[in-house]
ChimeraX commands (.cxc) that place a marker at each C-alpha (Angstrom):
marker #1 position 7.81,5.13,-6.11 radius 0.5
marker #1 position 8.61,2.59,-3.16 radius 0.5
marker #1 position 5.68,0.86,-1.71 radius 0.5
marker #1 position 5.31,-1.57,1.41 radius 0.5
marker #1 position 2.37,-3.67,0.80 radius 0.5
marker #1 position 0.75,-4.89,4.05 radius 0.5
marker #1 position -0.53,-8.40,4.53 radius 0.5
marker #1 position -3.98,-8.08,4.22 radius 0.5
marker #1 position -3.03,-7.97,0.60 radius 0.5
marker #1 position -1.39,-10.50,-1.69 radius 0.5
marker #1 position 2.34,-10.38,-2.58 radius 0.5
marker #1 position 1.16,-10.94,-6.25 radius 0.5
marker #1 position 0.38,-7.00,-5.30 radius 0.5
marker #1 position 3.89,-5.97,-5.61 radius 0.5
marker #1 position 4.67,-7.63,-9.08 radius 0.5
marker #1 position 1.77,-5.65,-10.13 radius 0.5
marker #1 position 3.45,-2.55,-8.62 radius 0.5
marker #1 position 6.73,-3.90,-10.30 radius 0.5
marker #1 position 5.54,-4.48,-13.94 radius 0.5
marker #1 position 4.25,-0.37,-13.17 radius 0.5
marker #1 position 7.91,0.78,-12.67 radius 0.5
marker #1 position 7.69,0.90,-8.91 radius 0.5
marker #1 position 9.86,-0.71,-6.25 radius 0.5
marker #1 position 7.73,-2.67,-4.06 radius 0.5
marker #1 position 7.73,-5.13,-0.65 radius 0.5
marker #1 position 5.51,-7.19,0.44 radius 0.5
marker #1 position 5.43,-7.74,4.26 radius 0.5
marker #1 position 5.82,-11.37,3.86 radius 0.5
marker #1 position 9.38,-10.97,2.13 radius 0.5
marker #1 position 10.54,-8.48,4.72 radius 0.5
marker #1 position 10.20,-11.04,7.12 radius 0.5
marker #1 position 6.91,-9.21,8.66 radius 0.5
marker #1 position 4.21,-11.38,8.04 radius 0.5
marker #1 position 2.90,-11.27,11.84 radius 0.5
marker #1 position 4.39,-7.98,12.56 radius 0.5
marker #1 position 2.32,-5.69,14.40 radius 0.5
marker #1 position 0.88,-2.89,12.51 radius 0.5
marker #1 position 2.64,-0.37,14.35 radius 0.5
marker #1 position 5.64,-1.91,13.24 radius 0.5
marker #1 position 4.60,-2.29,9.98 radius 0.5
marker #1 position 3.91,1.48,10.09 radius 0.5
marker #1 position 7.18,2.22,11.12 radius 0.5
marker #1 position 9.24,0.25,8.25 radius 0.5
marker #1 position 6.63,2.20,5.96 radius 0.5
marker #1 position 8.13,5.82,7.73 radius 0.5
marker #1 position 11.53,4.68,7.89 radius 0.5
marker #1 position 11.74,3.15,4.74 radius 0.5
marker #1 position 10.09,6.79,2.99 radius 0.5
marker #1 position 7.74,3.78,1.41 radius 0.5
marker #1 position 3.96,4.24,0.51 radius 0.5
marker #1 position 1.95,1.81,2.73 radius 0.5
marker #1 position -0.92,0.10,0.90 radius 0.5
marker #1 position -2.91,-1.76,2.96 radius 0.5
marker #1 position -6.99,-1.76,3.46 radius 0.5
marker #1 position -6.57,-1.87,7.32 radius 0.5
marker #1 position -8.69,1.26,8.62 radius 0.5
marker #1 position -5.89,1.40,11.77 radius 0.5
marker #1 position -3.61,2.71,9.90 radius 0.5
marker #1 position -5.80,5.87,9.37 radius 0.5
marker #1 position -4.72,6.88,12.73 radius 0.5
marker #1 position -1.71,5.17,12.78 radius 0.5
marker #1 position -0.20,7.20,10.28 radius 0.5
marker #1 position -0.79,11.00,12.49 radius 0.5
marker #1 position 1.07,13.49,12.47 radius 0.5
marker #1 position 1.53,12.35,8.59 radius 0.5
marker #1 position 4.21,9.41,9.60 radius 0.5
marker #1 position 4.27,8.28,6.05 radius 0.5
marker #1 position 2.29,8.13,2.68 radius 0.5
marker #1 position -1.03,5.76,3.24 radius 0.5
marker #1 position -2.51,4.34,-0.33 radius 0.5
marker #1 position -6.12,2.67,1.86 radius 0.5
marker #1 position -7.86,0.44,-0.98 radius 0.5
marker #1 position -11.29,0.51,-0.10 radius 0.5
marker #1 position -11.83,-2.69,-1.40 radius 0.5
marker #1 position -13.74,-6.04,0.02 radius 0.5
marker #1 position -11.95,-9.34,-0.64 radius 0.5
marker #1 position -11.39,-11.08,-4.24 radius 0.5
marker #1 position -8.89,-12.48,-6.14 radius 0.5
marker #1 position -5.88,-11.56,-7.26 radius 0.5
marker #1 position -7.18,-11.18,-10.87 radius 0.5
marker #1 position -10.18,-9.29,-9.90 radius 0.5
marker #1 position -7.88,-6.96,-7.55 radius 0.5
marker #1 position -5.76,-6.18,-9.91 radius 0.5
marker #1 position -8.78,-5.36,-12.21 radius 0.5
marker #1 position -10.41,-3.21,-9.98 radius 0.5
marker #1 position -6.91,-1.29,-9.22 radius 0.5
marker #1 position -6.03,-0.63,-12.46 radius 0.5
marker #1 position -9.57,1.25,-13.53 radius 0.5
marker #1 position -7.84,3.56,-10.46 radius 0.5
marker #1 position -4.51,3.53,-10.78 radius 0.5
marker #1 position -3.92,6.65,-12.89 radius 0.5
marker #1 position -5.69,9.24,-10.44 radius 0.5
marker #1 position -3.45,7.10,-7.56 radius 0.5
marker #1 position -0.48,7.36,-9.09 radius 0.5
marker #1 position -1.10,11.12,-10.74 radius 0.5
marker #1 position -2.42,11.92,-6.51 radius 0.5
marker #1 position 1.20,10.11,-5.68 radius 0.5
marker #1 position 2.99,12.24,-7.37 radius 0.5
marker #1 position 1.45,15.12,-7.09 radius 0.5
marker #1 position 3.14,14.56,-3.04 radius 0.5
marker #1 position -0.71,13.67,-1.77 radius 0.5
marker #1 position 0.49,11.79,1.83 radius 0.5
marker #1 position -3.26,9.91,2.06 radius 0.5
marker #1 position -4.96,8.28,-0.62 radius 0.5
marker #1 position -8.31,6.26,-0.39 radius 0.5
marker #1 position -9.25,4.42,-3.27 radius 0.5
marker #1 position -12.91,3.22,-3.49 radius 0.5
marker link #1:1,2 radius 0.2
marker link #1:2,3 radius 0.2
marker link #1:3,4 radius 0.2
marker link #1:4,5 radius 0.2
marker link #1:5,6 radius 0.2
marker link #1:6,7 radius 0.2
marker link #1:7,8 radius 0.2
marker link #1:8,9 radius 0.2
marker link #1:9,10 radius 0.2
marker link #1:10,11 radius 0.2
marker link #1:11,12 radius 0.2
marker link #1:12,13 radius 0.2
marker link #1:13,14 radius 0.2
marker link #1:14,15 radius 0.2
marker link #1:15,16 radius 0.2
marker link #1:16,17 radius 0.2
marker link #1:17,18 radius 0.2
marker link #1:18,19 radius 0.2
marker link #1:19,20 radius 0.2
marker link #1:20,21 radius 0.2
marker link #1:21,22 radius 0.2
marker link #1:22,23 radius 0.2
marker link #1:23,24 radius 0.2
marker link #1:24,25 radius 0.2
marker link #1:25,26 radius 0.2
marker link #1:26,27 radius 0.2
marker link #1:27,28 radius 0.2
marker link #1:28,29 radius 0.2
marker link #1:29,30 radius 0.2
marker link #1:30,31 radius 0.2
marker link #1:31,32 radius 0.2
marker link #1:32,33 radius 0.2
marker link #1:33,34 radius 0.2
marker link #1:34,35 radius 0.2
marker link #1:35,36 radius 0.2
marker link #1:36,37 radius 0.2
marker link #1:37,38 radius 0.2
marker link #1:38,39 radius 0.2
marker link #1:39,40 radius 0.2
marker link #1:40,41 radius 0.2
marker link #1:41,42 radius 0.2
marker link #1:42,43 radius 0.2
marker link #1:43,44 radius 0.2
marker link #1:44,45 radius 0.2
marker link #1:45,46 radius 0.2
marker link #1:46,47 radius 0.2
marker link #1:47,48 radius 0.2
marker link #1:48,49 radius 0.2
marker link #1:49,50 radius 0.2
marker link #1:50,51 radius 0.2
marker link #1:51,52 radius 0.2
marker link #1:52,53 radius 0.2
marker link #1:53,54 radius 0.2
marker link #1:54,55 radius 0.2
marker link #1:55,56 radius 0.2
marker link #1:56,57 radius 0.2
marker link #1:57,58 radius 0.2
marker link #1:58,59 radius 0.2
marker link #1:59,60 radius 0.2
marker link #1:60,61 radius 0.2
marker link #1:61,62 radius 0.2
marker link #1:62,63 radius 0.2
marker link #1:63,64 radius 0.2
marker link #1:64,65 radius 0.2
marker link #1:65,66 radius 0.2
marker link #1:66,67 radius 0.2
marker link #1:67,68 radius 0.2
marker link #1:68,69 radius 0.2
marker link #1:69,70 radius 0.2
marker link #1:70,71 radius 0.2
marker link #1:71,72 radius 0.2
marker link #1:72,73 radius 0.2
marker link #1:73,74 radius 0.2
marker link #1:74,75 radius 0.2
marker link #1:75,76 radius 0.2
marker link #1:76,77 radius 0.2
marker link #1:77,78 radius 0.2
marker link #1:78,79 radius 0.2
marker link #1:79,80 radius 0.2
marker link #1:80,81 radius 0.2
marker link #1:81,82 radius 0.2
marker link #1:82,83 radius 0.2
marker link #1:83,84 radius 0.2
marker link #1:84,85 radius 0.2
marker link #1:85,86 radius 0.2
marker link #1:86,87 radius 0.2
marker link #1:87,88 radius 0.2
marker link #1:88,89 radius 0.2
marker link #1:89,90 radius 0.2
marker link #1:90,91 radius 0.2
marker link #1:91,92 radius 0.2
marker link #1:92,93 radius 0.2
marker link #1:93,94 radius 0.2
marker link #1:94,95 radius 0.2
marker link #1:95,96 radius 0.2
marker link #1:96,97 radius 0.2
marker link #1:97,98 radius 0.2
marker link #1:98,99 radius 0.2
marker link #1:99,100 radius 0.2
marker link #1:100,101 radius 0.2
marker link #1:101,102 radius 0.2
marker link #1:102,103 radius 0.2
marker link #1:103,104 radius 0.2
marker link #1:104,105 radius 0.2
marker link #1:105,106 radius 0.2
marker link #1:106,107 radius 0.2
view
């Protein structure tokens, strides 16, 4: 899978997407960091990349079903305790992925 991680999240995101097999972005190396989130939202659709992000605009941003939406329902912490917290998810995300679910909300 291609993901587009937003910048609310660390880039140290995408090497965890990486190590899982995926092809990842962060918004920072596509030269997005203060991109709006529409256009963020629009690489994600053009691009045919999942957007992970745990902005609530892009909800609505992504109707009529733009592109795929992974929202981590999440509050802030580290990258170690991110990652932690992801991975006790990240087989019923990934299994939802691929399954062609367009919006995932991980809590």
């Amino acid at each position: 899978m291609k993901f587009l991680v937003d910048a609310q999240l660390p880039p140290a995101l995408c090497g965890w997407l990486r190590e899982r097999g995926h092809d990842a972005l962060h918004v920072f190396e596509a030269g997005m960091i203060a991109a709006s989130d529409e256009a963020t939202a629009a690489r994600a659709e053009a691009d045919g990349s999942v957007l992970v992000s745990k902005d609530e605009d892009f909800v609505t941003l992504r109707l009529p079903d733009r592109f795929v939406f992974l929202w981590l329902r999440c509050g802030n912490s580290t990258n170690r305790a991110l990652t932690t917290w992801l991975e006790a998810r990240w087989e019923r995300i990934e299994a939802l992925l691929e399954e062609g679910e367009r919006f995932v909300e991980a809590r």
